[in-house]
C-alpha positions in Angstrom: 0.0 0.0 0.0 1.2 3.4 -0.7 1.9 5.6 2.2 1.8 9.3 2.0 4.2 11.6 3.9 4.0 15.1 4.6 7.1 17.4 4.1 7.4 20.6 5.8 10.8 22.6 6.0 10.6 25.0 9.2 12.9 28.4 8.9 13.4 30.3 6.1 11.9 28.1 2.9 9.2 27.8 5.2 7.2 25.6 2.4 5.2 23.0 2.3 4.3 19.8 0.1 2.6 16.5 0.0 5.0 14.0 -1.4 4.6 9.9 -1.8 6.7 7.7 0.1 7.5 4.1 -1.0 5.7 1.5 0.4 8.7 -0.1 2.2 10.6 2.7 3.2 11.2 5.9 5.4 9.6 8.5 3.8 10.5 12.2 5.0 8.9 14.0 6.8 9.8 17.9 8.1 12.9 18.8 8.1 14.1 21.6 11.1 16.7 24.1 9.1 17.0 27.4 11.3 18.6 30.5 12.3 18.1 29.7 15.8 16.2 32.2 18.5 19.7 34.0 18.9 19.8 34.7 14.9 22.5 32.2 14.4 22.3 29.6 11.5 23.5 26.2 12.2 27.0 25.0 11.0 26.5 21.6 10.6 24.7 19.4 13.1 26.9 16.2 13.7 24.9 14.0 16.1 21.3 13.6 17.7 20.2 12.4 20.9 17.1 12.5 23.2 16.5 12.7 26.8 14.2 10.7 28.9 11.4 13.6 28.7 11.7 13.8 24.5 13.8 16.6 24.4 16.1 16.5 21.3 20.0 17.9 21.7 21.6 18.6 18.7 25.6 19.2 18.6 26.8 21.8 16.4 30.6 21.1 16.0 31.7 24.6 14.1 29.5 26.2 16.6 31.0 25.0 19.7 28.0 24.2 21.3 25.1 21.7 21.9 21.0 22.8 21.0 18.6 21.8 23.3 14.6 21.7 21.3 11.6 20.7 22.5 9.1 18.0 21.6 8.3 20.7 18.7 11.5 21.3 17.7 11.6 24.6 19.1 15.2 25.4 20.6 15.1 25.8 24.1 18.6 26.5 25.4 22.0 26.3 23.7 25.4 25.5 25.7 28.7 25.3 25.0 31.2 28.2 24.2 34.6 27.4 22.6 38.0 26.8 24.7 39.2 23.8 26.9 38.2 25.1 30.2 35.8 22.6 32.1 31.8 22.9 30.1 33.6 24.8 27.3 34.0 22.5 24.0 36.3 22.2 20.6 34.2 20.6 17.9 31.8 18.8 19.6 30.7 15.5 17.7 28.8 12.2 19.5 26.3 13.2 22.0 24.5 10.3 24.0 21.6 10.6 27.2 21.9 8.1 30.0 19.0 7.5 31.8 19.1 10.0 34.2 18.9 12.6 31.5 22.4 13.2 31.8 23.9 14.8 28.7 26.9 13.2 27.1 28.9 15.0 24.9 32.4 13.8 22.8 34.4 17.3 22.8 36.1 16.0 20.1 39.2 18.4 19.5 39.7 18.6 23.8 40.0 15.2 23.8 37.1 14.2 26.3 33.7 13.2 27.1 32.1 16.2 29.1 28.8 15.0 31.4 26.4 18.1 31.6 22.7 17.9 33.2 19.6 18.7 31.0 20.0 22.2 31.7 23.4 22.2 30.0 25.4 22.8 33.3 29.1 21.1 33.6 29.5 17.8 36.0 32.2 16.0 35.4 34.4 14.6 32.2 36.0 11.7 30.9 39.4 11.2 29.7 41.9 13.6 28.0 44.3 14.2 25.1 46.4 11.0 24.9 46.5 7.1 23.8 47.1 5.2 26.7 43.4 3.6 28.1 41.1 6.1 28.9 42.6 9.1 27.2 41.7 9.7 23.5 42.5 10.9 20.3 40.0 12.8 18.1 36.9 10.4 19.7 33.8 11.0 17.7 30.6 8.6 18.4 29.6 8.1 21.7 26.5 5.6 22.9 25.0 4.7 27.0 23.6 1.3 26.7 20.8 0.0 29.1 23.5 -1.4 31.8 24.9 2.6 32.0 27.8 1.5 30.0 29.4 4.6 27.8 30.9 2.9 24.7 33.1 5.9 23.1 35.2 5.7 19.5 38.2 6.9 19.9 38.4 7.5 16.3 42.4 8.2 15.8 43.4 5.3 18.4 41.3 3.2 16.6 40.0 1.5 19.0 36.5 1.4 21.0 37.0 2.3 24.9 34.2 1.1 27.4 33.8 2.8 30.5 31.9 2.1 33.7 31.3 4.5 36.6 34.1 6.2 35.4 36.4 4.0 34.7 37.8 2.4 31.3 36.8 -1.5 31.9 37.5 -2.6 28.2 39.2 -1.5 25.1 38.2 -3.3 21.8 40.7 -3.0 18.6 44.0 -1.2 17.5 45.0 0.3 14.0 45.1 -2.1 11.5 43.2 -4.3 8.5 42.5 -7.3 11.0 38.8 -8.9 12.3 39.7 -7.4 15.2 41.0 -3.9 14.6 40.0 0.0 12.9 40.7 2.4 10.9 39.2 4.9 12.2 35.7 3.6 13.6 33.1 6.5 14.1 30.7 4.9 16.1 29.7 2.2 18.7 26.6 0.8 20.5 25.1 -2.3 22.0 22.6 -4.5 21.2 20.2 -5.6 23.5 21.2 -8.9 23.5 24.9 -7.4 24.8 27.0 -7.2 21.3 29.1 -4.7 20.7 28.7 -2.8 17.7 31.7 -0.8 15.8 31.6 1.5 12.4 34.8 0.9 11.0 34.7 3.9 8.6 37.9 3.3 6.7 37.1 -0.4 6.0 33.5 0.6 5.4 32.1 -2.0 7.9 30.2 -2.7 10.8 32.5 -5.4 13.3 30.3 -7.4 15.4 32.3 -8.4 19.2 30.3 -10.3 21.7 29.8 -9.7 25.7 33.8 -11.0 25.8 34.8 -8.4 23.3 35.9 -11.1 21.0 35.1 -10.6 17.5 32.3 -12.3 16.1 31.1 -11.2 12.3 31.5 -8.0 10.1 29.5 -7.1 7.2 29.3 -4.0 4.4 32.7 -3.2 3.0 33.7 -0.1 0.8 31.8 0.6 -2.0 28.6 1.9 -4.0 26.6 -1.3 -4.3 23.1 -1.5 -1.7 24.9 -3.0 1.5 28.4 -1.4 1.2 29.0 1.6 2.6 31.7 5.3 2.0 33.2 6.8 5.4 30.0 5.7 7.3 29.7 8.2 10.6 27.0 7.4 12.4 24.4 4.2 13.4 21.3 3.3 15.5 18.7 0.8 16.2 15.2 0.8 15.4 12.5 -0.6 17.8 12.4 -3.4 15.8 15.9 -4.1 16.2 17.3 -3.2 12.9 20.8 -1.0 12.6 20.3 2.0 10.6 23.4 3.7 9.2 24.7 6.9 8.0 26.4 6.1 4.4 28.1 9.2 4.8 29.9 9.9 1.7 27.1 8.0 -0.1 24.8 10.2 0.6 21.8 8.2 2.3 21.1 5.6 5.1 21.1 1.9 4.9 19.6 -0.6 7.5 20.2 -3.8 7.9 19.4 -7.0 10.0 22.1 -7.9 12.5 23.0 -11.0 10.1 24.7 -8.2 8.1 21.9 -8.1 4.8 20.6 -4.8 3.6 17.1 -4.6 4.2 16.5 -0.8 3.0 18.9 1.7 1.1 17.2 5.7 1.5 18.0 8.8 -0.2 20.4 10.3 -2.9 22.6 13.3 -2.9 20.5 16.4 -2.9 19.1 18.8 -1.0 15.3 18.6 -1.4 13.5 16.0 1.5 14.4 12.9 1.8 18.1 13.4 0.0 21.4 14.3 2.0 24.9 15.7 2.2 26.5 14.1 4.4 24.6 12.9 6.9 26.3 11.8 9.9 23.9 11.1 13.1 20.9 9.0 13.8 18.3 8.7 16.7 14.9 7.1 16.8 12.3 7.8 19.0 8.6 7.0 18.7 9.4 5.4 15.2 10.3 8.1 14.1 14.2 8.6 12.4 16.0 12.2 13.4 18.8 12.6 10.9 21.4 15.1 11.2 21.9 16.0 7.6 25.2 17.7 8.2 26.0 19.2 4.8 22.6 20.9 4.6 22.9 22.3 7.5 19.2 20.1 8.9 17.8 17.9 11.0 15.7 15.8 8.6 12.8 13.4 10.5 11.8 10.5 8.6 8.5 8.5 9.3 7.4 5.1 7.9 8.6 1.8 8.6 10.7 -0.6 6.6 9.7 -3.7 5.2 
């Protein structure tokens, strides 16, 4: 059966359409593309993440600073100012919410993980500016599974570090072309069946490692072709249990089944809805997918469900 989607871009377009959406997949619907209430156009938003009360928090690396909207995608607060002083960021990338409501956020360039409360006030931070465990290098994607587990990539020591009340308690993978090592991975989450899963962007796959940390599977690979994926960034889980990636240099999202084959390939280069530049980060909530479609400068929200 056909489904129909409605687009609406908020900000200055302001225009609206009725478009169809094909019967298997995640049509769009609006996109959020803003000066924000200060007057200040997004950069490029890298990552998405909600908090337990559905507010959405929306990192804007070139900014400095994290975006707080509400459930109607009007902005709320902003924090974040640039420097390397505690609650001051450098190109902020992953964000992540524990269940607390506990912002999350990978200051990339400082080297860190910065903990902030919903209101976006400083707490505490992980790590620094290094390569020995617990210290990083250019971390990007950040994930708190259900056990309060924060899996962090530590994109240039290619390697995924776990960390537990504080404390690193397991380090998957090293530079290298092996099972069990990255180039560069981008992103990292669990399943909820405890599996590890790691975006190895240069190799273009997802690694699969089980509650040991031993590797188990891998699947996607560098290319064009529906299932391979170009400098992926960014990946989540649907309700249903399927990963959803950002096919960054692609241009569009794939999901998958945790087997590793391509259920549903989304999008195209472009910037009208339901095409992207770059996108990078992914959240779902209430089956809905948040997009941050970095190179246009959007949050794209697409609705449907795959096949």
């Amino acid at each position: 059966m056909e489904r129909r989607a409605f687009i609406k871009t908020l900000g200055a377009a302001g225009a609206a359409s009725l478009l169809g959406a094909a019967p298997s997949g995640c049509g769009p619907a609006p996109d959020w593309r803003w000066p924000d209430s200060t007057g200040q156009r997004i950069g490029g938003p890298f990552a998405v993440a909600f908090d337990p009360e559905g507010h959405l928090y929306v990192t804007d690396a070139p900014g400095y600073r994290v975006l707080r909207l509400d459930r109607r995608l009007r902005q709320i607060s902003a924090f974040g100012a640039p420097g390397a002083e505690p609650g001051k960021l450098n190109f902020p990338l992953g964000i992540a919410v524990d269940a607390e409501g506990q912002i999350h956020v990978v200051d990339s360039n400082n080297g860190r993980v910065q903990i902030f409360d919903q209101e976006g006030r400083f707490k505490r931070m992980l790590g620094s500016i290094g390569s020995i465990g617990g210290s990083f290098s250019s971390p990007q994607g950040i994930t708190v599974d259900a056990s309060g587990r924060t899996l962090v990539a530590d994109t240039r020591n290619h390697r995924v570090q776990i960390f537990q009340g504080g404390q690193v308690t397991a380090v998957i993978g090293e530079m290298g072309d092996g099972n069990d090592q990255f180039r560069l991975p981008t992103a990292a989450l669990a399943t909820p069946d405890g599996e590890i899963l790691a975006l190895d962007s240069k190799h273009g796959l997802v690694k699969v490692f089980g509650k040991d940390f031993a590797f188990r599977r891998s699947f996607g690979g560098v290319g064009k072709d529906p299932g391979k994926l170009n400098l992926p960034q960014g990946m989540a889980l649907d309700e249903q249990g399927r990963l959803w990636v950002a096919d960054t240099n692609n241009n569009r999202l794939q999901a998958f089944n945790l087997n590793g084959s391509v259920i549903s390939v989304r999008g195209k280069a472009g910037s009208a809805a339901g095409e992207f530049n770059r996108p990078t980060g992914l959240a779902f909530r209430e089956g809905l997918l948040y997009v941050a479609d970095n190179g246009n400068g959007r949050i794209q929200i697409m609705v449907g469900h795959v096949g």
